[in-house]
ZABA-951025 format. One record per residue (C-alpha): residue in three letters; x, y, z. Coordinates in steps of 0.1 Angstrom, whole numbers, padded with zeros to 4 digits, always signed. Example, Ala and Ser with C-alpha at 12.3 -4.5 7.8 and 13.67 -1.06 7.14 Angstrom:
<atoms>
ALA+0123-0045+0078SER+0137-0011+0071
</atoms>
This chain:
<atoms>
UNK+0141-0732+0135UNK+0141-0762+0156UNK+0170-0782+0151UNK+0189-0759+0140UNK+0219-0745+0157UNK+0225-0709+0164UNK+0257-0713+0145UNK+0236-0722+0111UNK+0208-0691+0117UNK+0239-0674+0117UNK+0255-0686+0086UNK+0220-0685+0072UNK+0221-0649+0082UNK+0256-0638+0068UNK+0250-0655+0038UNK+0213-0633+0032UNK+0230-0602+0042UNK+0259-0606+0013UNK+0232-0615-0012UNK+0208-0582-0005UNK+0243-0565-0001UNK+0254-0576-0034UNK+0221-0572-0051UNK+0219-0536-0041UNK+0253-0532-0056UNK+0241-0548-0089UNK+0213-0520-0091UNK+0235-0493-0084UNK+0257-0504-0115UNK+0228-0514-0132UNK+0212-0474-0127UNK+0249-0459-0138UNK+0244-0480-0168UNK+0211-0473-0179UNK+0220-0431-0177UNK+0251-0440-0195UNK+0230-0461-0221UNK+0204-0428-0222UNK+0236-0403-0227UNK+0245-0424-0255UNK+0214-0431-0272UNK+0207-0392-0270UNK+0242-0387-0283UNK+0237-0414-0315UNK+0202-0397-0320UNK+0220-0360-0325UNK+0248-0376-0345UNK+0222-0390-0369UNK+0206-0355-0370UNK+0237-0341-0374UNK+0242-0363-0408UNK+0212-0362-0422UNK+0217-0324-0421UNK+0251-0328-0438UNK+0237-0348-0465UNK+0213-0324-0474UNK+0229-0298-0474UNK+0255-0319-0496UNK+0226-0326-0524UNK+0219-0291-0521UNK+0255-0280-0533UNK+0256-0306-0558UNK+0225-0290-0571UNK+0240-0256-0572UNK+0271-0274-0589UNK+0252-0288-0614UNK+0228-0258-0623UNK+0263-0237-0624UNK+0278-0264-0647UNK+0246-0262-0670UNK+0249-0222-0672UNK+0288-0224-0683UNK+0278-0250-0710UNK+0251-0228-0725UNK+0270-0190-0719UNK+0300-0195-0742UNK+0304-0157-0737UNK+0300-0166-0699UNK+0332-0181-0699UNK+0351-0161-0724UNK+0345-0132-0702UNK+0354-0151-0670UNK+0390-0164-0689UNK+0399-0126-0699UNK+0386-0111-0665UNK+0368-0084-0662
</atoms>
């Protein structure tokens, strides 16, 4: 530090203390972002359970639709019965 003035330790100084300052501030923001990034990545992960659910149970009524469909095409009586009422 010889040769330099107490004036440029200081700057020196100031300028050090706004960059750890402004680094800690970075991972403060960064932490709030990584739980927000978790939130969301646990959110997509139930959504995606969530659909995969809906589109079997979808498959699973077309089924029944299509096992109903089968019975009225072969039960004429079936459906004479179900046009009068019972």
């Amino acid at each position: 530090m010889l040769g330099m003035g107490l004036e440029a330790i200081y700057r020196y100084e100031k300028l050090l203390d706004q960059a750890n300052s402004t680094v800690r501030q970075v991972m403060g923001e960064n932490g709030i972002l990584k739980k927000k990034f978790l939130e969301f990545q646990r959110d997509l992960d139930m959504a995606q359970d969530d659909l995969k659910e809906m589109s079997d149970q979808k498959k699973e009524l077309y089924d029944i639709i299509s096992c109903c469909e089968r019975d009225i095409r072969y039960e004429p009586a079936l459906l004479c019965f179900l046009a009068h009422g019972a």
